[in-house]
C-alpha positions as a printed Julia matrix, in Angstrom:
160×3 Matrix{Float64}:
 -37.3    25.52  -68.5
 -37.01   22.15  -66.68
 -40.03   20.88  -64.55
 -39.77   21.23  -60.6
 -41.02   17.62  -60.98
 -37.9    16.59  -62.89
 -35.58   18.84  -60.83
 -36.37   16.55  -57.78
 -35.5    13.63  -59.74
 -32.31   14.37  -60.78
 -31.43   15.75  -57.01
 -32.37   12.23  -55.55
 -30.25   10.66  -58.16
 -27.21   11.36  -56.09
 -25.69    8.97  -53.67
 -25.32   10.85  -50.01
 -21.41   10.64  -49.13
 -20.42    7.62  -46.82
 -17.37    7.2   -44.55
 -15.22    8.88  -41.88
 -12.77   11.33  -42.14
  -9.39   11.15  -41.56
  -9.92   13.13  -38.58
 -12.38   11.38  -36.83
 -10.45    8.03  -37.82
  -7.65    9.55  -36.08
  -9.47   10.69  -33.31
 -10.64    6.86  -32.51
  -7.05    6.26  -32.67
  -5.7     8.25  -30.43
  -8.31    7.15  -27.59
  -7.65    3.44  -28.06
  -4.08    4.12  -28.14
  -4.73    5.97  -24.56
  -6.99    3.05  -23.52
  -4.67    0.64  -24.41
  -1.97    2.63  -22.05
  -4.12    2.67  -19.57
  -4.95   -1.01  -19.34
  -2.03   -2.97  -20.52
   0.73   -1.97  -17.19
  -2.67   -2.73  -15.07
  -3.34   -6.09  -16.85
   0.27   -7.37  -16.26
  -0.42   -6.08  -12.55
  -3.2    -7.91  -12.07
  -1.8   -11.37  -13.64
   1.87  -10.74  -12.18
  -0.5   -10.42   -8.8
  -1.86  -13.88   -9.33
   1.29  -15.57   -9.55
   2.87  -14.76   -6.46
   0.96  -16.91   -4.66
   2.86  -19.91   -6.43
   5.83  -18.83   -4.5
   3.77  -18.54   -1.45
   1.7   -21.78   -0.8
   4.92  -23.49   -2.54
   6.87  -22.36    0.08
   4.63  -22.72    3.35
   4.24  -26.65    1.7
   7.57  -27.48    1.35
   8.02  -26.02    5.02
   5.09  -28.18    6.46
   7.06  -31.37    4.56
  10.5   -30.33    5.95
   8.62  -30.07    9.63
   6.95  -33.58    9.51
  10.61  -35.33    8.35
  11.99  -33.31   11.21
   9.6   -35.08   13.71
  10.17  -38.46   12.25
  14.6   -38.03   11.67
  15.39  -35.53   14.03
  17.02  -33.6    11.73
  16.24  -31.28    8.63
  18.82  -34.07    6.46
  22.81  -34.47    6.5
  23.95  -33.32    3.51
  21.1   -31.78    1.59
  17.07  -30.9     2.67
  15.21  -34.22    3.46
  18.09  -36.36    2.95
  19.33  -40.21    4.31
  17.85  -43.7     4.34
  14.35  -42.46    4.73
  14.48  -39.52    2.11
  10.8   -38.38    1.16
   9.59  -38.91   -2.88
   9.63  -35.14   -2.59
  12.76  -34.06   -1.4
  14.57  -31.41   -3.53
  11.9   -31.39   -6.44
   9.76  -27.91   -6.48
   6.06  -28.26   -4.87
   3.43  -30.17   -7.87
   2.14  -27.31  -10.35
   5.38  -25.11  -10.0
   5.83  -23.06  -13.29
   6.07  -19.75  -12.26
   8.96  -20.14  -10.0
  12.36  -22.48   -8.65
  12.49  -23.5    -5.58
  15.65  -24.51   -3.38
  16.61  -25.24    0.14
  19.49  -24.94    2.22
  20.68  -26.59    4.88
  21.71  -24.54    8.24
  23.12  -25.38   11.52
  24.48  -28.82   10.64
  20.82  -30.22    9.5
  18.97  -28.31   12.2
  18.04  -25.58    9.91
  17.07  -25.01    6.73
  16.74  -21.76    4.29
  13.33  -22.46    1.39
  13.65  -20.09   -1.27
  11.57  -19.64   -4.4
  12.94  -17.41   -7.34
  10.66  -16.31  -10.18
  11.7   -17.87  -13.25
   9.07  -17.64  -15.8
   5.79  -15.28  -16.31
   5.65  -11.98  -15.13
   7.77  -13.45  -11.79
  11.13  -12.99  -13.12
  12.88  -10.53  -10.47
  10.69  -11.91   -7.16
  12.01  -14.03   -4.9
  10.75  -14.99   -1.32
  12.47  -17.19    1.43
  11.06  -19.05    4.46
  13.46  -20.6     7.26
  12.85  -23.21   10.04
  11.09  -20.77   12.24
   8.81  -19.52   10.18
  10.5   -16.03    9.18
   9.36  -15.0     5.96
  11.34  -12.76    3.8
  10.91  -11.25    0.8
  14.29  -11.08   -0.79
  14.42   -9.43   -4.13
  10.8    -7.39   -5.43
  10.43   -6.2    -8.88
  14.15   -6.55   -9.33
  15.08   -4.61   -6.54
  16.56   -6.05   -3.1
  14.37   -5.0    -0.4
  14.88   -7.69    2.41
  11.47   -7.39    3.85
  10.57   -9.74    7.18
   6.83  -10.36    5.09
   5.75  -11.86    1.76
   5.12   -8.57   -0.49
   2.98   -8.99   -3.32
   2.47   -4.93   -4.14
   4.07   -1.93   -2.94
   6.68   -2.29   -0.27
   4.21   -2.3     2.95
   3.74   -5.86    4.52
């Protein structure tokens, strides 16, 4: 008959079982897989939402340049934006810091109007692009690929 004594001993001589199970393994998974879902589309939101802006301020600054050579030339250029003798250092180059987006400009109304226009081109911008004329109208011309032709800068939904 073995001893109670030595029946305890040879019980704690076992090692207790460590690890998961598949199951709970695959139940971690599956909620950082739905996590994951969850957060990614609203991560590229939020940074495709802070690069709009680029277009924006680009824009309004290239407008408040083509104003001030307006006042001193009397015209918005002859043959292209900010053009002749006394052609600004930034005419026809995109605002400093553009990455996100290209801008151009247009003349109208034999060089008494002009048409600003910044396309996304790199980022999560490719498929925006906005457009700012002589008097100010703002227009947002393609959103998230699709033409909408809005008389405001949209930066989500389709409500200015």
């Amino acid at each position: 008959m073995i001893k109670p004594s030595l029946r305890i001993q040879q019980h704690s001589l076992r090692l207790p079982v460590r690890g998961f199970t598949l199951i709970e393994v695959m139940i971690v998974v599956a909620i950082v897989a739905i996590l994951a879902a969850v957060a990614l589309p609203s991560y590229r939101d939020y940074v495709r939402r802070g690069q709009l802006p680029e277009s924006m301020t680009g824009l309004s600054d290239y407008r408040v340049k083509m104003e001030q050579f307006y006042q001193d030339n009397r015209n918005y250029g002859t043959a292209a934006c900010a053009d002749g003798a006394n052609s600004p250092p930034w005419a026809g180059f995109a605002p400093v810091g553009a990455q996100h987006f290209t801008f151009t400009c247009t003349l109208t109304d034999a060089g008494q109007g002009y048409l600003l226009k910044a396309t996304g081109s790199a980022g999560q911008t490719v498929g925006y692009s906005y457009s700012i004329d002589q008097n100010n109208n703002k227009v947002t011309i393609t959103f998230a690929g699709n033409t909408v032709n809005k008389g405001c800068w949209l930066m989500r939904g389709e409500e200015c």
